[in-house]
N, C-alpha and C positions, 0 to 999 in steps of 0.2 A: 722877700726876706734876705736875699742874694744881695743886694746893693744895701739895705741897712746894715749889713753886717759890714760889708765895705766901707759905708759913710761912717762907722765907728772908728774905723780903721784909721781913717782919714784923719778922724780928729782927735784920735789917739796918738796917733804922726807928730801934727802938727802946734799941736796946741796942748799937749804934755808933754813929760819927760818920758814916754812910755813908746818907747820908737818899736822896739823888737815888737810887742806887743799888737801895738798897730799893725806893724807890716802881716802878721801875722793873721792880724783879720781880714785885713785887704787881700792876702793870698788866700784864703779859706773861701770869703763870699766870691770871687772872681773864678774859682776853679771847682766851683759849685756849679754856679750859677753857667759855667760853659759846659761839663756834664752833661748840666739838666737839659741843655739845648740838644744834645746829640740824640738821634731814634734810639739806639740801641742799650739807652737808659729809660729814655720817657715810656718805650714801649715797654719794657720789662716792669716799669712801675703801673702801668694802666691795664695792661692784656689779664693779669689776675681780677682785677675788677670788672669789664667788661664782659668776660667769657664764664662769668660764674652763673648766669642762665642763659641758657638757648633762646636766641630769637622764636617769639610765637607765629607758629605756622598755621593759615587757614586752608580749608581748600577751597575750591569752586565754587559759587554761587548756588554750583546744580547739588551740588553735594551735600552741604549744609554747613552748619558750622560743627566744627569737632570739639567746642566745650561751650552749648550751649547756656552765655550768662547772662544777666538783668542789668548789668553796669559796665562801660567804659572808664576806667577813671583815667586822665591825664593831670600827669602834675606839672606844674607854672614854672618856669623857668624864670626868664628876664624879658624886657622889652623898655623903651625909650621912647613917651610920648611926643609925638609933634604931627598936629591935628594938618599941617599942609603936605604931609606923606601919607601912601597909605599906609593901613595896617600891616601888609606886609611886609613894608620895610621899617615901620614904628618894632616888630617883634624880634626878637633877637632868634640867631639859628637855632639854638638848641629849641627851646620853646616850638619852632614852627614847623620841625622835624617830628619832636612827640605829638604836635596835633595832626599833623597828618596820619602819622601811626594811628592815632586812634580813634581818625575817622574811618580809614581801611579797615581796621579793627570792627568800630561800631556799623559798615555798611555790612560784612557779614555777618551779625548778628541781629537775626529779624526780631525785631520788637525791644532790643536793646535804650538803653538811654546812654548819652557821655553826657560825662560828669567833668567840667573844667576847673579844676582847683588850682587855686593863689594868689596873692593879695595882691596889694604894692608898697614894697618895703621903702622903694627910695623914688616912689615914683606915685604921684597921685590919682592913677588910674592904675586899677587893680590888674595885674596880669590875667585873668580868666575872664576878665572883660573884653578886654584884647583878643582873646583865642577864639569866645565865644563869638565875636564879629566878623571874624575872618571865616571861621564854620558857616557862619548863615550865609556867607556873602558866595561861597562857591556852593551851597546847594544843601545846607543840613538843617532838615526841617529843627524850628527854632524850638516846637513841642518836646521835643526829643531831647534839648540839652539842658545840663542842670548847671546853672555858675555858682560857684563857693567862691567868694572873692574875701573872705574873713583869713586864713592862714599870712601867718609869716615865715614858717620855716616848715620842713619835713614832718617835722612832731606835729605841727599842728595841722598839716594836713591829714592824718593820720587820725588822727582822735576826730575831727569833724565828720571826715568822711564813713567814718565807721558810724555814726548817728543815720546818716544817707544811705546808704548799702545794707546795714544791719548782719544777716546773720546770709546775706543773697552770697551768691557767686559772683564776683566782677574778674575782670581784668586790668591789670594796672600797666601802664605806660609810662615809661620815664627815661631818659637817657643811661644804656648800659652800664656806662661808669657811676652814674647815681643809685642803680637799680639796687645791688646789696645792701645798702645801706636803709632804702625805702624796705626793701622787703623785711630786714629785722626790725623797722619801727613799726612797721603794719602786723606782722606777727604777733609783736609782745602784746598789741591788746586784742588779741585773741582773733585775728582776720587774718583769712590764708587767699592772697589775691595771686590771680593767674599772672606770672611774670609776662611782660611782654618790652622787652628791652629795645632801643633804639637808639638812631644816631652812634654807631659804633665808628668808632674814629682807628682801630688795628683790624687790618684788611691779612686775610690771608693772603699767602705770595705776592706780593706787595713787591713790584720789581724795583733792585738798585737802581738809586740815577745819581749824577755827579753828586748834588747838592745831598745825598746821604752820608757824605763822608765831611759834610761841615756843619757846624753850628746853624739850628734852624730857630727861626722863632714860632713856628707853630709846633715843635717837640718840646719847645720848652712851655707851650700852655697847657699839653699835655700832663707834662711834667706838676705842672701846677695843678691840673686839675684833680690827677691820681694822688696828689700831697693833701689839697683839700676834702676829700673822701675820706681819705685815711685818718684825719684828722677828727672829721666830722665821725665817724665810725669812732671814735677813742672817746672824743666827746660824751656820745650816745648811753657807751658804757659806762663811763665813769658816774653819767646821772642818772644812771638806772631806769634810760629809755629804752637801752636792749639789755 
């Protein structure tokens, strides 16, 4: 949005009479858009989203599980097919981060099932197709998993899965900064899933290094990503999905 607002500018510049104006948007998108690159904004806009539940903790094998549920659910990120890679690299990180969670997740929970929800919005091979092949392929029995490959967005994950799980205990997996926003659309129709947040991207104590004090391009995806949440979070409410 940082550089549209600039390419307005530009041709506001150039190709009207509207110079002040112009310049004006090229200074706005450009001193934005360097902000947004720096940690001690992107981190200030994401660390409220991420840190709004606790990582789920299990214990030991020998112990048991401390909330014993009937469902795993993992929700679909992204991935890019191309059948000469493997799946692990067709899957995009966020995606490959939640399934791991929530095989860890589903190994201690004896008699559990995961549940891989998500479609494919821009890609013809549904993401929970994806997820569920990488599961079998490092060791999870295929009985065990449930694929929903119908969703295209949060909401519709939400409303299918709740048909799957009904009125059971799961636990839900999904990336930290996604997780508040799944946990209010999972709420509103009436389901109280066990957060279990992952891929958190703000590390406690997190030591200075040079490049903290410059413009970075992974604070400013950050930046993007706690814009998009936020976003998708207004959305939500406005359509009276939360």
């Amino acid at each position: 949005m940082c550089l549209e607002i600039s390419f307005i500018g530009l041709f506001l510049l150039y190709f009207t009479r509207r110079e002040r104006l112009g310049k004006a948007f090229i200074s706005i998108g450009l001193v934005t858009l360097t902000l947004l690159s720096y940690g001690f904004i992107s981190d200030r806009l994401l660390r409220p989203l991420e840190n709004r539940y606790e990582p789920y903790v299990t214990e030991s094998a020998a112990d048991g599980p401390k909330y014993p549920v009937r469902f795993v659910v993992v929700l679909g990120g992204g991935h890019t097919s191309d059948p000469k890679l493997p799946m692990t690299s067709q899957i995009d990180d966020s995606s490959l981060v939640r399934l791991a969670e929530g095989i860890r997740i589903y190994r201690k929970q004896p008699g559990s099932k995961l549940v891989l929800s998500g479609g494919g919005v821009f890609d013809p091979v549904p993401n929970a197709r994806v997820m569920a092949g990488i599961a079998r392929e490092i060791g999870v029995d295929g009985g065990d998993i449930i694929v929903e490959s119908r969703p295209k967005d949060t909401h519709d994950e939400a409303c299918i899965i709740k048909s799957i799980v009904g009125s059971a205990s799961f636990v839900l997996v999904t990336s930290a900064s996604h997780m508040p926003r799944a946990m209010a659309l999972f709420k509103k129709l009436g389901m109280n899933p066990i957060p279990a947040p992952t891929r958190h991207r703000i590390k406690s104590n997190q030591a200075l290094s040079p490049g903290s004090f410059f413009p970075q391009t992974d604070d400013l995806h950050k930046s993007e990503t706690a814009i998009h949440e936020y976003l998708g979070i207004a959305w939500a409410k406005l359509s009276g999905q939360i």
